[in-house]
C-alpha positions as CSV (number, residue, x, y, z in Angstrom):
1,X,-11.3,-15.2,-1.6
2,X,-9.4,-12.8,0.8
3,X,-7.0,-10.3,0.5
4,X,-3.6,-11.6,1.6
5,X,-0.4,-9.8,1.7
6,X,3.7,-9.9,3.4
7,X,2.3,-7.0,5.8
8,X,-0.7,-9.1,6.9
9,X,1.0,-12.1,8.0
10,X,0.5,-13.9,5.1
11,X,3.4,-15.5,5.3
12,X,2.5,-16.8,9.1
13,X,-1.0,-17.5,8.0
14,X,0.3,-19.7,5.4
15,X,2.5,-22.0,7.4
16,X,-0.5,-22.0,9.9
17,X,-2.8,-23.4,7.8
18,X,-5.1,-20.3,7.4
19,X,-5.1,-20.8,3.4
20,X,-5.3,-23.5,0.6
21,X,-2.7,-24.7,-1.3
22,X,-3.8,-23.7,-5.0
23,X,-0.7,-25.3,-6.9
24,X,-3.0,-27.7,-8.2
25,X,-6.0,-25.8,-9.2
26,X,-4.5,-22.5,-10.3
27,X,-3.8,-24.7,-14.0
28,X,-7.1,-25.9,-14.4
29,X,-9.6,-23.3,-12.5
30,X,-7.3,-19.9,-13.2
31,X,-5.5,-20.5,-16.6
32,X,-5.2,-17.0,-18.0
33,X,-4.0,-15.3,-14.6
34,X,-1.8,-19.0,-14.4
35,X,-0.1,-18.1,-17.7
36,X,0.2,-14.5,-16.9
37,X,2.3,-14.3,-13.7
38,X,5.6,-14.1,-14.1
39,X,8.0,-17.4,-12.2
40,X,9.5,-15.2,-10.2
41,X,6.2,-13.5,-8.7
42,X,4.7,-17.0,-7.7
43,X,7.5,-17.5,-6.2
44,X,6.8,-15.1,-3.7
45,X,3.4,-16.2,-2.7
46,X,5.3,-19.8,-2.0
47,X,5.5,-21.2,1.0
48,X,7.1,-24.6,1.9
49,X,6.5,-25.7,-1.8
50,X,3.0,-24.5,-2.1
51,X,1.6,-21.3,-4.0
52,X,-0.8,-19.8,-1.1
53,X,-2.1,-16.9,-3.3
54,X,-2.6,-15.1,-6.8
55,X,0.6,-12.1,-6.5
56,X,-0.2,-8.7,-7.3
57,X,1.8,-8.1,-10.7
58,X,1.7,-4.3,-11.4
59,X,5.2,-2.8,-10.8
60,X,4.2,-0.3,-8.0
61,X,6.4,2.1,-5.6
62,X,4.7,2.7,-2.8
63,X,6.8,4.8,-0.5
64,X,5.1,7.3,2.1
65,X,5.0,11.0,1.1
66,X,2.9,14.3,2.1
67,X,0.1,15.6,0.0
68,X,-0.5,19.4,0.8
69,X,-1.4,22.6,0.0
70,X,0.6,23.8,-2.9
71,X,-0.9,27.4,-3.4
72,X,-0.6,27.8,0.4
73,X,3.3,27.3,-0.4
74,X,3.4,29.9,-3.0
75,X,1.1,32.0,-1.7
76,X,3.4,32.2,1.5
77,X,6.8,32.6,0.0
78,X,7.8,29.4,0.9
79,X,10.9,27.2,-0.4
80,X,9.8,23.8,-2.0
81,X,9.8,20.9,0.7
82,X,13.4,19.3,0.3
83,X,14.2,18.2,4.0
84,X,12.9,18.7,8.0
85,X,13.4,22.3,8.0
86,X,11.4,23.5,4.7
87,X,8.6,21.3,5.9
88,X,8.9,22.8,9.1
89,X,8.8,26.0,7.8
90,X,5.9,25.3,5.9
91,X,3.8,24.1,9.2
92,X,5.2,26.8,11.2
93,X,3.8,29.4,8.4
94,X,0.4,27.5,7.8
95,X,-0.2,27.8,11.5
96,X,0.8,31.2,12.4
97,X,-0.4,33.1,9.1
98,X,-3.1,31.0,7.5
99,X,-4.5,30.2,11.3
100,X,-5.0,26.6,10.1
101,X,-3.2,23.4,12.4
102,X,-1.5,21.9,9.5
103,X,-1.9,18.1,10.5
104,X,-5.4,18.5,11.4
105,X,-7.3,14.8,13.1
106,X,-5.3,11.9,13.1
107,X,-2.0,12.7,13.3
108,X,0.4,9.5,14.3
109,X,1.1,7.8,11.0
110,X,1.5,11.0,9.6
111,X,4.6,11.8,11.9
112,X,5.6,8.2,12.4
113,X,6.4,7.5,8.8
114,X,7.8,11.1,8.4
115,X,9.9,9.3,11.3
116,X,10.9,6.3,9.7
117,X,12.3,7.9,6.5
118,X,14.0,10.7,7.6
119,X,15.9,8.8,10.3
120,X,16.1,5.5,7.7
121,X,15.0,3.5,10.2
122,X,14.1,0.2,8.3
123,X,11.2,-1.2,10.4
124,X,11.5,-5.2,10.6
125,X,8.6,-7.8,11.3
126,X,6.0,-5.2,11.7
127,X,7.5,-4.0,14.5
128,X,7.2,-0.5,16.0
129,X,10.1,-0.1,18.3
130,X,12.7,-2.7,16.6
131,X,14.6,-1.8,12.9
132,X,18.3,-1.5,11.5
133,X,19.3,1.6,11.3
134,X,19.8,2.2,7.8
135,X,19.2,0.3,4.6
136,X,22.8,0.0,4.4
137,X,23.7,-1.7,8.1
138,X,20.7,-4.2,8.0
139,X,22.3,-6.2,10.5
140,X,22.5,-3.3,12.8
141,X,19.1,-4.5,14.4
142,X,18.2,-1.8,17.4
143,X,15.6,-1.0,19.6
144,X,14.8,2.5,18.3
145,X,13.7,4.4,21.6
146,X,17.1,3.7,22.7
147,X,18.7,5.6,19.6
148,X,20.3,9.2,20.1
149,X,18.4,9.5,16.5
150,X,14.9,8.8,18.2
151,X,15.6,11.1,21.5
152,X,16.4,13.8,19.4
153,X,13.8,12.7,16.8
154,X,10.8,13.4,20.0
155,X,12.6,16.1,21.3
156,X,11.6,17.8,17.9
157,X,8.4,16.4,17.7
158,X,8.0,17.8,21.3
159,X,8.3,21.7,19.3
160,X,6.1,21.3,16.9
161,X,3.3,19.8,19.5
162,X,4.0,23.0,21.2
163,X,3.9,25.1,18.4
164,X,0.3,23.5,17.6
165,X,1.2,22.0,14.2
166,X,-1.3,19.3,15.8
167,X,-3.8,19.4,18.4
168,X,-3.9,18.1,21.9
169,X,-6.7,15.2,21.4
170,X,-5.2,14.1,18.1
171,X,-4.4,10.7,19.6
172,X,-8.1,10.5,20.2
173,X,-9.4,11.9,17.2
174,X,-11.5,9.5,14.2
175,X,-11.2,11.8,11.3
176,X,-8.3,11.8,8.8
177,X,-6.0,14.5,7.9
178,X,-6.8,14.6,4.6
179,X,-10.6,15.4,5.4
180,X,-9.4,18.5,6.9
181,X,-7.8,19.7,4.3
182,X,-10.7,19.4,1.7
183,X,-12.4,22.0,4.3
184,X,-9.6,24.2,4.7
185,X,-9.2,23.1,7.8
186,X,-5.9,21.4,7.6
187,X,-2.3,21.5,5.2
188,X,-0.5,18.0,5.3
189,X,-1.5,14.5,5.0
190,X,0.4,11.0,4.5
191,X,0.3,9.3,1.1
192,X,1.7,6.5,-0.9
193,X,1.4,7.8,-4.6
194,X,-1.2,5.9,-5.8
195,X,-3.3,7.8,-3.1
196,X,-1.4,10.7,-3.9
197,X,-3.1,10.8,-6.6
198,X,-6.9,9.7,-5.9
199,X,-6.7,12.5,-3.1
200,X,-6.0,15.0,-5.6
201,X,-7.9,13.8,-8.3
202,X,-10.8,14.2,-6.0
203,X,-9.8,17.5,-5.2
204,X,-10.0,18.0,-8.6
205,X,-13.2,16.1,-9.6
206,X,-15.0,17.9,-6.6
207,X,-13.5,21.3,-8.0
208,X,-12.1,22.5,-4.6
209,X,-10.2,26.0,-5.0
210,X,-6.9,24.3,-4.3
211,X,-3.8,23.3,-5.6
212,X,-2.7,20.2,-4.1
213,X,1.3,18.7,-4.5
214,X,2.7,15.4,-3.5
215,X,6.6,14.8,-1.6
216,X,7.8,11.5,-1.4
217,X,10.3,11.1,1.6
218,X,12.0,9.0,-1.1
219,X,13.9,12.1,-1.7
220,X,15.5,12.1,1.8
221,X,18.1,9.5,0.9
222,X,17.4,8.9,-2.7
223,X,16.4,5.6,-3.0
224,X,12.8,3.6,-3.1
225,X,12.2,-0.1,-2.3
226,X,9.7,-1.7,-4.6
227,X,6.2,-3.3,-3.6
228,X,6.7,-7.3,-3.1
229,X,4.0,-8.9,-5.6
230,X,2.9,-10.2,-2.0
231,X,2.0,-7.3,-0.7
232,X,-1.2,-7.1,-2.9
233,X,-2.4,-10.7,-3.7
234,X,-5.5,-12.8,-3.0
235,X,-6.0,-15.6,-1.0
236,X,-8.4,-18.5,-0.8
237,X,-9.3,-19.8,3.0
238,X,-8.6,-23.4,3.6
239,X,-12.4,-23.0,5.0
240,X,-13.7,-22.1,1.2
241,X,-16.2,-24.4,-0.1
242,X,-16.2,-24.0,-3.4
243,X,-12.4,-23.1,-4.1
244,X,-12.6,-24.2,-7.8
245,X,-15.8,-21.2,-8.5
246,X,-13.7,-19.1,-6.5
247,X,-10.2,-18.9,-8.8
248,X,-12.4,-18.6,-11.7
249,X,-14.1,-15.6,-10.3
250,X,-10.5,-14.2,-9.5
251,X,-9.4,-15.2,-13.1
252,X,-12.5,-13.0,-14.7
253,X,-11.6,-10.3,-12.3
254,X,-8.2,-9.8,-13.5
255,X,-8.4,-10.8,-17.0
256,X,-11.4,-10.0,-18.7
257,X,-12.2,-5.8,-19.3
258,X,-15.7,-6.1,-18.4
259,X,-15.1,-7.8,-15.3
260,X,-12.1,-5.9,-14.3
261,X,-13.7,-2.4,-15.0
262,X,-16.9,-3.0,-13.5
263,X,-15.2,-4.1,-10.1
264,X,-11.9,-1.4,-10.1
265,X,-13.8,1.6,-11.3
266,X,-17.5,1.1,-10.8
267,X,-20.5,1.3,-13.3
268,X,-20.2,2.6,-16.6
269,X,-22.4,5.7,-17.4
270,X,-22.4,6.9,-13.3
271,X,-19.0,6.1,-12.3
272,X,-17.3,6.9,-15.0
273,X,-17.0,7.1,-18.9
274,X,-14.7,6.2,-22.0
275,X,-12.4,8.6,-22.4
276,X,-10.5,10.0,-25.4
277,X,-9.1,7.0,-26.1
278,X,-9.3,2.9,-25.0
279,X,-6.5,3.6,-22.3
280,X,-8.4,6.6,-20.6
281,X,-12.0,6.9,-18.6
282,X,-13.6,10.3,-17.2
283,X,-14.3,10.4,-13.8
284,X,-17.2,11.2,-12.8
285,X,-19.5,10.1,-15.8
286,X,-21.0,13.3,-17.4
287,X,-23.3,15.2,-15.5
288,X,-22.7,13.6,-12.0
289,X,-22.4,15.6,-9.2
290,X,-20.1,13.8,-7.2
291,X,-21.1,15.6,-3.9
292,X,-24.1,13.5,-4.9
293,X,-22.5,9.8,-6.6
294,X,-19.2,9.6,-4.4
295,X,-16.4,8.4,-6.4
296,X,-16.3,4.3,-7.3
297,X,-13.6,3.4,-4.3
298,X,-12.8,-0.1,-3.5
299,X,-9.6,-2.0,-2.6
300,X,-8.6,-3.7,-6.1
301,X,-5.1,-4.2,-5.3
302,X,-5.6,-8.3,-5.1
303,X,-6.5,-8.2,-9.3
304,X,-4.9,-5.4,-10.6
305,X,-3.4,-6.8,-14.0
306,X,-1.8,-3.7,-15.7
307,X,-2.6,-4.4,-19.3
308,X,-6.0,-3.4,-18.0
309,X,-5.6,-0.6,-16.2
310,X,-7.5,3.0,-17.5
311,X,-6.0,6.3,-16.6
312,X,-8.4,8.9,-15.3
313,X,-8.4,12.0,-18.1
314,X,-7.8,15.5,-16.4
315,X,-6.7,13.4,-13.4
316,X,-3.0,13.7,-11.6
317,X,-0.3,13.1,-13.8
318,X,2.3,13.1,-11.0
319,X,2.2,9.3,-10.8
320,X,3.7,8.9,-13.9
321,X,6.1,11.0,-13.6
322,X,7.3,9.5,-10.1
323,X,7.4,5.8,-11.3
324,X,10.4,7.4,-14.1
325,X,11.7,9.1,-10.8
326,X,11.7,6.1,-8.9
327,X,13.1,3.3,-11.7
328,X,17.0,4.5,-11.1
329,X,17.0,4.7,-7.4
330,X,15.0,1.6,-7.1
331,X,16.8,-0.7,-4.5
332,X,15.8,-4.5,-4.0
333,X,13.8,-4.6,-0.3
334,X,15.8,-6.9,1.7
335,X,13.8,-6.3,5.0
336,X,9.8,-7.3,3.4
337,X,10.4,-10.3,3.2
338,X,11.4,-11.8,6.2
339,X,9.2,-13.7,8.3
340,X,8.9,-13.0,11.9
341,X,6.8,-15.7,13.6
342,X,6.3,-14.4,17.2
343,X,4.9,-17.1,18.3
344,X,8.1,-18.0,21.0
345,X,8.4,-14.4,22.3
346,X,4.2,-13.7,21.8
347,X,4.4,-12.4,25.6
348,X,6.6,-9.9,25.1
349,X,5.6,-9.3,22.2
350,X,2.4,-8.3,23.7
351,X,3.1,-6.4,27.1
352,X,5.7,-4.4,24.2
353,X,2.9,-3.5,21.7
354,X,0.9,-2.5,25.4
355,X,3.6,0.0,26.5
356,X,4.2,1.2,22.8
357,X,0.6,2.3,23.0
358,X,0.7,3.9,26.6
359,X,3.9,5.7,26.3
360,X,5.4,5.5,22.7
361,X,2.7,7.4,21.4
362,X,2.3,10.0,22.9
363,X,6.0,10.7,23.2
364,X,6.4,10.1,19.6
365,X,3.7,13.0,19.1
366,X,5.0,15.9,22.1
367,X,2.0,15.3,24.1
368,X,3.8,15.0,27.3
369,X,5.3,17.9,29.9
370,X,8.9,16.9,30.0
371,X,10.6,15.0,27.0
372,X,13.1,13.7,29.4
373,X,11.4,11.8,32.1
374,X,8.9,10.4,29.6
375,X,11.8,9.1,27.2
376,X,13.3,7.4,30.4
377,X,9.6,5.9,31.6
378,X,9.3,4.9,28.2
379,X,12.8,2.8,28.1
380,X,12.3,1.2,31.5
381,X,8.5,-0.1,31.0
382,X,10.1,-1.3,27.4
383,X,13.2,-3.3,29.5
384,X,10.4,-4.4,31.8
385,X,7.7,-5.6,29.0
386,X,10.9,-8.2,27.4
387,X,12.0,-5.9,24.7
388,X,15.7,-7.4,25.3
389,X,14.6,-10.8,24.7
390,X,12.4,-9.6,21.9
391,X,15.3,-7.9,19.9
392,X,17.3,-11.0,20.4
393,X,14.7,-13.2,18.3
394,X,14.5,-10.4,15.1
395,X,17.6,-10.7,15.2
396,X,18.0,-13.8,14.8
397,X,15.5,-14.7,12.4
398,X,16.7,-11.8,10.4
399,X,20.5,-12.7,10.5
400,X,19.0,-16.4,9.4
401,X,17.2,-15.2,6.4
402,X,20.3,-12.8,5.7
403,X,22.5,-15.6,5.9
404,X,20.3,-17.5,3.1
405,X,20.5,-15.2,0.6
406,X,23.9,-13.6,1.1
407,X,23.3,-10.2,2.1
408,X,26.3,-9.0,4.5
């Protein structure tokens, strides 16, 4: 099996062939996880009449946010993050009174989704440079380097390189922001909640002398978009030999307790322990140093089934408290979904992905002498690369699948 999801082409890779069509089997080979699923759900894992993959089914919100140092905050006087300016303030203090660069290693994602959600640009097709610009107008397809909200967006960016709220080689670096700050060597890091909250429940397990919060950029515009149950689902290859074994292996995995808590939270006794109650585990298990046992870490999106799912006692209880945040701003997303074969335009989509990476980058981070000239390099090698021709096609594909379902 292989994980499969709306933001890994799975919806390409299904019309291409790339996975088998499990209608069929799922009955016979997968019948708890086949009575389970809601209609709805395999309906999004269906693709020209067949179901391509098992759906993730746990209601998740999984918007980006910043995990970061909390007692720093109080400790320095400092408002509560709310917009651009507190968090701003926060970096600028970090940096000048705690001698710390407050987005320490890799920095891009950490400014590009910071990007994204203050500006509301709603990224379409995986795309970097082309979005609408704003949940609201999602026909009002651009490219986003030639938006007065992007120039004014790197001009910004440009001060804070300046002011060393990052480093020089960051494009360059390996090691993760939030690495740095388990050292005390660094103050912000991206998140979605979920690892919101394994970051600080590590912090916590590894009894740092921290206080770690979590902002989701949510609270920018005061909405969130749900995860797709494609966004987390397993596949089989068209290749597998044995697909039959394979969905009955997947069925065990999400459906029996044994299975599922062996393979989401590691062995019993080392990893972890029952907790208080039949809902609740201790992580570690008694008496292991995790410095010694790392934490059980593995990617079980593809079979998380929530009726199984154990909450870590002691651990961050933030999550909970966001999902009841999240359930009345909750909007449906209208932009997942749509699938963006590039297959017509794969020239420019390539020689744009090239000049993203050579001048979008760096632009997007302040590493450059003059914000000016680079912004105007960056537009024409765009223009020359086909991005015209390229926006013409998103928007077309996306005006088609607006069209079918009736969004203006």
């Amino acid at each position: 099996m292989i994980f499969a999801s709306s933001w890994a082409d799975f919806y390409k890779l299904s019309k291409q062939g790339a996975f088998l069509d499990l209608t069929n089997l799922l009955p016979e080979y997968a019948p708890e996880t086949w009575g389970n699923v809601p209609k709805d759900d395999w309906g999004s894992v269906t693709v020209g009449g067949g179901i391509y993959a098992v759906p993730n089914t746990v209601p998740e919100y999984t918007p980006a946010g910043y995990v970061y140092r909390e007692d720093w905050r109080k400790e320095l006087g400092l408002p509560e993050f709310s917009d651009l300016n507190s968090i701003e303030a926060y970096m600028d203090a970090v940096k000048t009174k705690k001698h710390v660069t407050p987005i320490n290693g890799l920095v891009y994602d950490n400014v590009k989704f910071l990007s994204q959600y203050w500006n509301d640009f709603q990224m379409i097709g995986g795309s970097e440079v082309i979005a609408a610009t704003s949940y609201d107008t999602p026909r009002d397809i651009q490219i986003v380097p030639f938006t007065d909200k992007y120039e004014a967006w790197v001009k910004k960016m440009k001060e804070w390189a300046d002011k060393g709220y990052w480093n020089k080689n960051s494009l360059s670096s390996k090691q993760e922001a939030g690495d740095f700050i388990k050292t005390g060597q660094g103050a912000i890091y991206w998140r979605n909640p979920s690892s919101a909250g394994g970051f600080i429940n590590e912090v916590k397990s590894k009894k740092l002398n921290m206080e770690i919060s979590y902002f989701p950029f949510t609270r920018f515009h005061n909405y969130v978009l749900p995860t797709l149950p494609s966004s987390n689902a397993m596949a089989v290859p068209k290749s597998s030999e044995n697909p039959e074994r394979t969905l009955m292996v997947l069925d065990k995995l999400r459906n029996d307790p044994v299975y599922f808590d062996l393979m989401t939270y590691g062995i019993e006794g080392k990893h972890w322990a029952k907790g208080k109650d039949a809902k609740t585990i201790i992580i570690p298990a008694p008496g292991v140093d995790l410095n010694v046992t790392p934490r059980f870490d593995i990617a079980s999106w593809g079979w998380r089934y929530e009726p199984n799912m154990l909450k870590e006692e002691g651990g961050w209880d933030g999550l909970d408290k966001l999902k009841e945040e999240f359930k009345p701003i909750s909007k449906p997303d209208i932009f997942g979904p749509i699938y963006m074969d590039y297959d017509p335009v794969k020239t420019e989509l390539a020689a744009v992905n090239q000049v993203f990476e050579q001048y979008g980058k760096p632009l997007m981070l302040g590493l450059i002498p003059d914000v000016d000239a680079a912004l105007k390099t960056y537009r024409d090698k765009l223009k020359s690369a086909g991005i015209e021709k390229l926006l013409t096609y998103v928007k077309e594909q996306s005006n088609q699948f607006f069209d079918e379902k009736g969004i203006k």
